[in-house]
N, C-alpha and C positions, 0 to 999 in steps of 0.2 A: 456841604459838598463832600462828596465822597473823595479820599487823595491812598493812594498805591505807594508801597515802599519804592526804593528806584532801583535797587539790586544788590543780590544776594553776593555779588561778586565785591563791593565795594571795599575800602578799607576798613576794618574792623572798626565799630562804634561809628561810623561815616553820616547815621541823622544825630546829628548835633548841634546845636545852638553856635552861631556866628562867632567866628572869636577863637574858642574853645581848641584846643591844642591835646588832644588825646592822644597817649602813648601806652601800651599794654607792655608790661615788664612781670618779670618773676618776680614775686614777694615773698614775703613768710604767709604759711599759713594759719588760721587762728581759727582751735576746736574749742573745746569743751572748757578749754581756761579763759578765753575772753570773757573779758567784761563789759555785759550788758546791760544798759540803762534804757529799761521798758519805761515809759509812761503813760501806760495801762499794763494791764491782767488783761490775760487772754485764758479763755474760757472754754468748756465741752461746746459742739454744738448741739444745737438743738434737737432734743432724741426725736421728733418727727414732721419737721418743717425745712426746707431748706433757708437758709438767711445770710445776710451778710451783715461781716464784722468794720467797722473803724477804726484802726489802731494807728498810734504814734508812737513812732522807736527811734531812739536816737536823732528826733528832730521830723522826721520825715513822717506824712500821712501815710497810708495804705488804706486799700481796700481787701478784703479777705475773706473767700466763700470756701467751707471746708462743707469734703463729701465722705462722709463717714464709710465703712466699708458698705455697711446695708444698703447703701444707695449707692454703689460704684456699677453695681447692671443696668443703671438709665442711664449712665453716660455713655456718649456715643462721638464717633466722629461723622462732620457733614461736608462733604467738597462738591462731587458731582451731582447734579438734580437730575430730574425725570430725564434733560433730554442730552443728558452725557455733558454738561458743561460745567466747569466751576462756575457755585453759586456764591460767591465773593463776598457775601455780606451779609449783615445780622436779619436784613427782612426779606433777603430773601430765602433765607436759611427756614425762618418763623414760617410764613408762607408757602414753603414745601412741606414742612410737619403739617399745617393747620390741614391741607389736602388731606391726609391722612388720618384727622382727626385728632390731632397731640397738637396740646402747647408747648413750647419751649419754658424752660425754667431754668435757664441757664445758658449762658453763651459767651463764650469768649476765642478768641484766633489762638489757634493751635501749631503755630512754629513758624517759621521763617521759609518765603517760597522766593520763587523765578516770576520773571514777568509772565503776564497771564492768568494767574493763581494756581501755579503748578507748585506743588511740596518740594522744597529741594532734598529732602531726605525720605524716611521710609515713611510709606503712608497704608497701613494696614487696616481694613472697615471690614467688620462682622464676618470673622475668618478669614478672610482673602486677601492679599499682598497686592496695592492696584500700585503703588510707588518701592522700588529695590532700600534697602539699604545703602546709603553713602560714606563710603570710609575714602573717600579722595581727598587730596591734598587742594586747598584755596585759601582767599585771602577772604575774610568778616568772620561776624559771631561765627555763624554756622561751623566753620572750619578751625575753630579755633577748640585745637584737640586738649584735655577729650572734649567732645559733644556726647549726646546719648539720646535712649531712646527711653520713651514713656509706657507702659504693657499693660495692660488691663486684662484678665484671664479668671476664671473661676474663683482662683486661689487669692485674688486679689492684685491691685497695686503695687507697679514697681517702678523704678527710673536705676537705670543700668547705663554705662557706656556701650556706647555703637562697638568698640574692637571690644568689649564684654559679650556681648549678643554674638556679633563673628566667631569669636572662641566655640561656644556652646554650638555653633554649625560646624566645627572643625574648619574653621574659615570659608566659609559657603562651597565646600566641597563634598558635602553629605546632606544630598538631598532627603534624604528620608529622616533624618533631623528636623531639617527643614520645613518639611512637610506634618512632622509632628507638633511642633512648635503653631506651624499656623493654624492645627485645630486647636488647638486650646487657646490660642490667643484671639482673644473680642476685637480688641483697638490696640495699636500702638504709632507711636507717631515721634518720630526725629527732629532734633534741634539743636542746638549747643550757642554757646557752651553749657556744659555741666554746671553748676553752679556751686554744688556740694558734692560731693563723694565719698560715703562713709564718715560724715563727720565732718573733713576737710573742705576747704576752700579750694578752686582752683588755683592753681600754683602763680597764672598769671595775673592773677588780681592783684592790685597795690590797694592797700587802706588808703593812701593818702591820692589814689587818681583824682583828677578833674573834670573825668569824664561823667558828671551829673545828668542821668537824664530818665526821662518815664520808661517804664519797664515793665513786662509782666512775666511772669512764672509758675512754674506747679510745685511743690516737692511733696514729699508722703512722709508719715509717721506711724505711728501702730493704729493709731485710729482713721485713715485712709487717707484721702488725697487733699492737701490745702493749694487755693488758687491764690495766688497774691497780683495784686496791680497799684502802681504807685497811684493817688489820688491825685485831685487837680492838686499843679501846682508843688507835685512833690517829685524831688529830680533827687538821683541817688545813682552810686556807680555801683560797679560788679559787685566788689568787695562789701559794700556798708546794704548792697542786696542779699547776699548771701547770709549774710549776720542776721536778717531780720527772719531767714530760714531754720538758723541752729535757734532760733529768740522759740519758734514756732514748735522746738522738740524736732525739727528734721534732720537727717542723716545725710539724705538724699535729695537732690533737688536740682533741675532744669532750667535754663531762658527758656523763653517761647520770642519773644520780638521787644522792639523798642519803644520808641513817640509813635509810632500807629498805633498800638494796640489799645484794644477795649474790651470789657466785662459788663455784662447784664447779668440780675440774679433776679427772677420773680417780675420779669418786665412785665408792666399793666397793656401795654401797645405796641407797637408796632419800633422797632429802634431799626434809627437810620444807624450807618455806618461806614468807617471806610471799607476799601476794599484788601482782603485779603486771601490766604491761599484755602487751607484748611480750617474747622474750626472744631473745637470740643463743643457739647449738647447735653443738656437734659432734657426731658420731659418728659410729660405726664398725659394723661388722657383729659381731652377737652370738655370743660361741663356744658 
């Protein structure tokens, strides 16, 4: 059965396991000097297949599809179908390519939405701006500053904060900025928190939170963009997610959602799924 977050307005970390007593505080942050105990090697991908990795770091499974820069022009973002509505889910998502003649080779929920499967933040498809920018003040992930935006453009992969992106508009007061920007920009898609920033940790992370729980995210490296998703059964907070980011050579790096989210890589069929707002996409042309 398909299940919906319950809202973006909630208390921060608010799907959590019974019990659970979550409190976000300023910590120290931890770059380049932490110590990390991989238990695996993490490896190039594969110079011309897409696949996914299994990795365990510091206790915890993940799942891990990296898009090298050569393949960052099949990624795409999917919300609205043929007949203007959010298409909320992985089959139907698959099922609007297969019209077209493309399979999907790649799928996963691309950030944190409003009831309905509306984006709360900015939601940018094949040059055109269909959701604004969100620099407003609230309570959950989402608003828990910085948040930032994910950009896809000829030049490649980037994850910036949201008041990093306003800057470069002169704070959305120069439209012809603006206007410049959204030609070169393919995809870009809003979420928060940050999760990395130049290296660092968000400030509000604690190593030692309670807040254990499934989680997915993007960050990028020199070699393009890596997807991570907690495996079954592996529950990890901000902090000890973030870590497995710098584990990955990331500088930079995103939330996208919580226990709802989900990733496909190379699906043979049809995948059910919950429901969510937006979603990131590959594919290829159907045999």
């Amino acid at each position: 059965m398909k299940k919906e977050a319950m809202s973006v307005l909630a208390m921060s970390e608010v799907r959590c396991r019974p019990g659970l007593l979550m409190v976000l505080a300023v910590g120290l942050s931890f770059g380049a000097s932490t110590k990390l105990d991989a238990e695996s090697s993490v490896g190039d991908p594969p110079p011309s297949m897409l696949n996914e990795e299994k990795i365990r770091f510091e206790g915890v499974p993940y799942r891990v599809c990296r898009i090298p820069k050569k393949m960052l022009y099949q990624l795409k973002l999917a919300w609205l179908g043929s007949d203007g509505k959010p298409m909320r889910s992985f089959d139907r998502v698959q099922a609007h390519y297969e019209a077209k003649g493309e399979k999907v080779t790649f799928i996963t929920n691309a950030g944190i939405f409003e009831p309905g499967g509306i984006p709360t933040g900015m939601h940018h498809q094949q040059f055109r701006s269909l959701r604004p920018l969100n620099l407003r003040p609230g309570k959950g992930n989402f608003f828990l500053k910085p948040n930032g935006v994910l950009t896809v453009s000829k030049s490649g992969a980037r994850i910036q904060s949201s008041h990093a992106l306003a800057r470069l508009w002169s704070h959305g007061r120069n439209s012809q900025e603006q206007a410049v920007w959204s030609q070169k920009t393919r995809l870009a898609v809003q979420s928060g928190p940050l999760l990395l920033e130049g290296g660092r940790i968000h400030p509000a992370f604690r190593r030692a939170s309670t807040s254990a729980l499934h989680r997915n995210g993007v960050g990028v490296n020199d070699q393009g963009l890596i997807f991570v998703i907690t495996d079954k059964e592996g529950w990890v907070n901000l902090h000890g997610f973030s870590r497995f980011f710098l584990h990955l050579g990331c500088k930079d790096a995103l939330f996208l959602d919580g226990d709802i989210s989900q990733m496909a890589v190379r699906p043979s069929g049809k995948v059910e799924s919950n429901l969510f707002g937006a979603m990131l996409v590959m594919t290829q042309p159907a045999e």
